[in-house]
C-alpha positions in Angstrom: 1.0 79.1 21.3 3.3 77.3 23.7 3.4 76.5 27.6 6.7 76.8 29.2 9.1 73.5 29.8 8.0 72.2 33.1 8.6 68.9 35.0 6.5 65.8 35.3 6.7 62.5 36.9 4.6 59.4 36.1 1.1 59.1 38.1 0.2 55.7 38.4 1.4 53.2 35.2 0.7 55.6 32.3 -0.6 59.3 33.1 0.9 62.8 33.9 -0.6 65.4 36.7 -0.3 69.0 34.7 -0.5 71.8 36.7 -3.6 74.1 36.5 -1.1 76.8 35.4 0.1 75.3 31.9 -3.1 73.6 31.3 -5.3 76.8 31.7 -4.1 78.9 28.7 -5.0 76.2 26.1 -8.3 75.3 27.3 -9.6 79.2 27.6 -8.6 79.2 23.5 -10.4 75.9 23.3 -7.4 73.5 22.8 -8.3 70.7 24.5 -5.8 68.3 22.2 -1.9 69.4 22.6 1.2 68.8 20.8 3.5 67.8 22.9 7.6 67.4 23.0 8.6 65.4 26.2 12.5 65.0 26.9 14.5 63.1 29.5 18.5 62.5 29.1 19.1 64.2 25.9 16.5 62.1 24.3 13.3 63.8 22.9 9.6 62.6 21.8 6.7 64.4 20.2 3.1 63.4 19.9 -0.3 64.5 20.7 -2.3 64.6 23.7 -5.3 65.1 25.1 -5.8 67.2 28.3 -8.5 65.7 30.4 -9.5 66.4 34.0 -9.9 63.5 36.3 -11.0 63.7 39.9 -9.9 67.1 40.1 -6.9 67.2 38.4 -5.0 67.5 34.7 -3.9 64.8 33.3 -2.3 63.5 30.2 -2.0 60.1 28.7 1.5 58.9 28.5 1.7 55.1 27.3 4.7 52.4 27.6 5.6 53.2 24.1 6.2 56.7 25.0 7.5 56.1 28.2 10.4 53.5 26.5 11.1 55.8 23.5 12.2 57.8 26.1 13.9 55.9 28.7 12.2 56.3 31.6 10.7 54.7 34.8 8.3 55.1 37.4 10.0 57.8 39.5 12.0 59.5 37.0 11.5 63.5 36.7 11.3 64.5 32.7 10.3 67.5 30.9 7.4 68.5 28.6 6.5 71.7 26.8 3.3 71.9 25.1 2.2 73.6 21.8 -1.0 74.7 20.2 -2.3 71.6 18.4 -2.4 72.5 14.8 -3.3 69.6 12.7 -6.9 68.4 11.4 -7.3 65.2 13.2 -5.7 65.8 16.5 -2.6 63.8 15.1 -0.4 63.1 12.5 -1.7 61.3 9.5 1.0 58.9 8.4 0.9 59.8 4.3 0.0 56.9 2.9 -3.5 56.9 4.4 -3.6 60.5 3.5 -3.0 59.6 0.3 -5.7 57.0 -0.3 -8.2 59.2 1.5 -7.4 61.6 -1.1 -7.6 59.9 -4.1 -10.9 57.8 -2.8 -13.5 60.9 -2.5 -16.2 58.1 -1.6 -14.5 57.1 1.2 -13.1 60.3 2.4 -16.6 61.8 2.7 -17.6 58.7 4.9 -14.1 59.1 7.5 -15.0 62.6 7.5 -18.1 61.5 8.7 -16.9 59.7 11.5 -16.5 61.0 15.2 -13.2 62.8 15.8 -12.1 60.4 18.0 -13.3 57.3 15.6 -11.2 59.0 13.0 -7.7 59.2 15.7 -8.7 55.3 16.1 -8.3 54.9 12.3 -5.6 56.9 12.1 -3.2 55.2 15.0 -4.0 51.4 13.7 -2.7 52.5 10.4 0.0 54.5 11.6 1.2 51.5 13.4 2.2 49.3 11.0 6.1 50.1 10.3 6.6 49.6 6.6 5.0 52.1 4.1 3.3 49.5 1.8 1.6 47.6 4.4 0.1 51.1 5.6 -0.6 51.8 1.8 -2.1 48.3 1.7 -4.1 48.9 5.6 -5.4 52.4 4.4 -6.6 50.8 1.3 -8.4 47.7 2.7 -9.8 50.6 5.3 -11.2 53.0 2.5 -12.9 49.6 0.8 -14.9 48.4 4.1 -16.0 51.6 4.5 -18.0 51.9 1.3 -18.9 48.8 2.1 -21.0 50.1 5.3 -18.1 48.2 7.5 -17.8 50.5 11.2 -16.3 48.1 13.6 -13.1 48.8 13.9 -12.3 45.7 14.4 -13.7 44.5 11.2 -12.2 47.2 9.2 -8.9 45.8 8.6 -10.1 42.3 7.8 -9.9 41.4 3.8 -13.5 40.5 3.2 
């Protein structure tokens, strides 16, 4: 499933009016988290979304970091197609926590346990880190605080 390309300014500092008309097909199937692809000046992002209504309208999150990846400012007209949202979490698992998860049964059974959007927090703080072994090292330290009983996320990257 995917909307057509359409055109989108920034509302306020970091979200996106969508019209009714894209927004409508992916909600009556019960997709209320989208994949999206967003491109300005031959540049192009992807990333996932959620579509919320708010006083009345659509709208979508869309953060400084997505707005500088792809070069724009308030004002500027950009483009964004949406697809059907396909993956378990909502977003992309960076690999290295996927891999822990999987090889800690213990502690996958207690992040499966967690709220969908608890589990999207998790996911982004260790997605953030840019090198592969500190996420290997994050996703670790994160699997050992939670069989320790450890839910505050801010606690849950802290050696203990």
């Amino acid at each position: 499933m995917e909307s057509p390309i359409f055109d989108v300014t920034l509302s306020g500092i970091h979200s996106l009016v969508i019209p009714e008309n894209i927004v409508r097909p992916f909600l009556e199937r019960g997709h209320k988290r989208v994949r999206v692809r967003a491109s300005f000046e031959g540049r192009d992002i992807t990333f996932h979304g959620a579509l919320q209504k708010w006083r009345g309208q659509y709208v979508l999150t869309f953060g400084k970091s997505n707005q500088k990846a792809l070069g724009i400012f308030p004002n500027d007209y950009f483009q964004l197609q949406f697809f059907e949202d396909t993956s378990k979490y909502g977003v992309e698992i960076p690999e290295e926590l996927d891999a822990v998860l999987l090889s800690d049964y213990e502690a996958y059974k207690i992040f499966e346990s967690l709220t969908d959007g608890k589990k999207r927090g998790l996911i982004y703080m260790i997605a953030r880190y840019k090198t592969p072994q500190t996420r290997i090292d994050k996703s670790l330290l994160l699997c050992e605080n939670l069989k320790r009983g450890i839910r505050d996320a801010k606690e849950l990257l802290k050696s203990g």
